[in-house]
C-alpha positions in Angstrom: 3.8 12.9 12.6 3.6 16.3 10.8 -0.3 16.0 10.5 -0.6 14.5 14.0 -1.9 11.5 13.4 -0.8 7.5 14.3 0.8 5.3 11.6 -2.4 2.9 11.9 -4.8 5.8 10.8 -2.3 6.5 7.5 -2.6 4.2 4.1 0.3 5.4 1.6 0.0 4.5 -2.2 3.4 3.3 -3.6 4.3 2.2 -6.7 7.8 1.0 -6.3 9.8 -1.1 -3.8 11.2 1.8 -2.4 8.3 3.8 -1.7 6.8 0.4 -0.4 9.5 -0.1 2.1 9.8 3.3 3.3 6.1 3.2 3.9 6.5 -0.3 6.0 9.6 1.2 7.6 7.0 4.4 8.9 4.6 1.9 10.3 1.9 2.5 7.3 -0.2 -0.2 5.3 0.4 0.0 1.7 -1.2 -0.3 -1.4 0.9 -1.0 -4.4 0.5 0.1 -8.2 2.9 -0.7 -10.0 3.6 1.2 -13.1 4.5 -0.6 -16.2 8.9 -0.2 -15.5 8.5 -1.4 -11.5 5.6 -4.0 -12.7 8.0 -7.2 -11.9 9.2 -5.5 -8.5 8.9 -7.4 -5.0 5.7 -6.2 -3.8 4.9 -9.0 -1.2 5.5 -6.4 1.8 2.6 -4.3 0.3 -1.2 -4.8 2.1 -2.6 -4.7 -1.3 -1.5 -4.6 -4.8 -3.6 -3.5 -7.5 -3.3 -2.9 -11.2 -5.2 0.4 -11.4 -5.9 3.0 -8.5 -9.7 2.6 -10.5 -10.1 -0.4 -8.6 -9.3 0.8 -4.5 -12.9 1.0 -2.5 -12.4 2.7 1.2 -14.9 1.3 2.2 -13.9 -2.2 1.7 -10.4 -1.6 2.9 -9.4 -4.3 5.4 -8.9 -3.3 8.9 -5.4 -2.4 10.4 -3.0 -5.3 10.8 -5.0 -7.5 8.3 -3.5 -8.6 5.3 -5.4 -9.2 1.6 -4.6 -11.1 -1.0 -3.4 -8.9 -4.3 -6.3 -7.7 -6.0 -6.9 -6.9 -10.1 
């Protein structure tokens, strides 16, 4: 709200369950990287899960509302 723009133009990056659901709770897709202590956490709410940021291409992000399977 702050930088004035709609919850479907935001992605937040997470890497816990709490981040994830606050970012869910604020209407946000999220990608999830876990670190090695929140590695066996419930990440299903997350759009995409990844094992390194390395690996997240913009470009081939999926559109709002879709969902992707976790990615390596």
């Amino acid at each position: 709200k702050q930088l004035g723009l709609s919850a479907e133009n935001c992605l937040a990056f997470e890497d816990s369950t709490n981040g994830l659901v606050s970012a869910r709770k604020a209407g946000l897709q999220c990608v999830v990287v876990p670190t090695e202590m929140t590695a066996g956490m419930d990440f299903s709410a997350a759009t995409l899960r990844l094992t390194s940021i390395e690996y997240f291409d913009l470009t081939n992000f999926p559109i709002p509302g879709t969902k992707i399977s976790p990615g390596e």
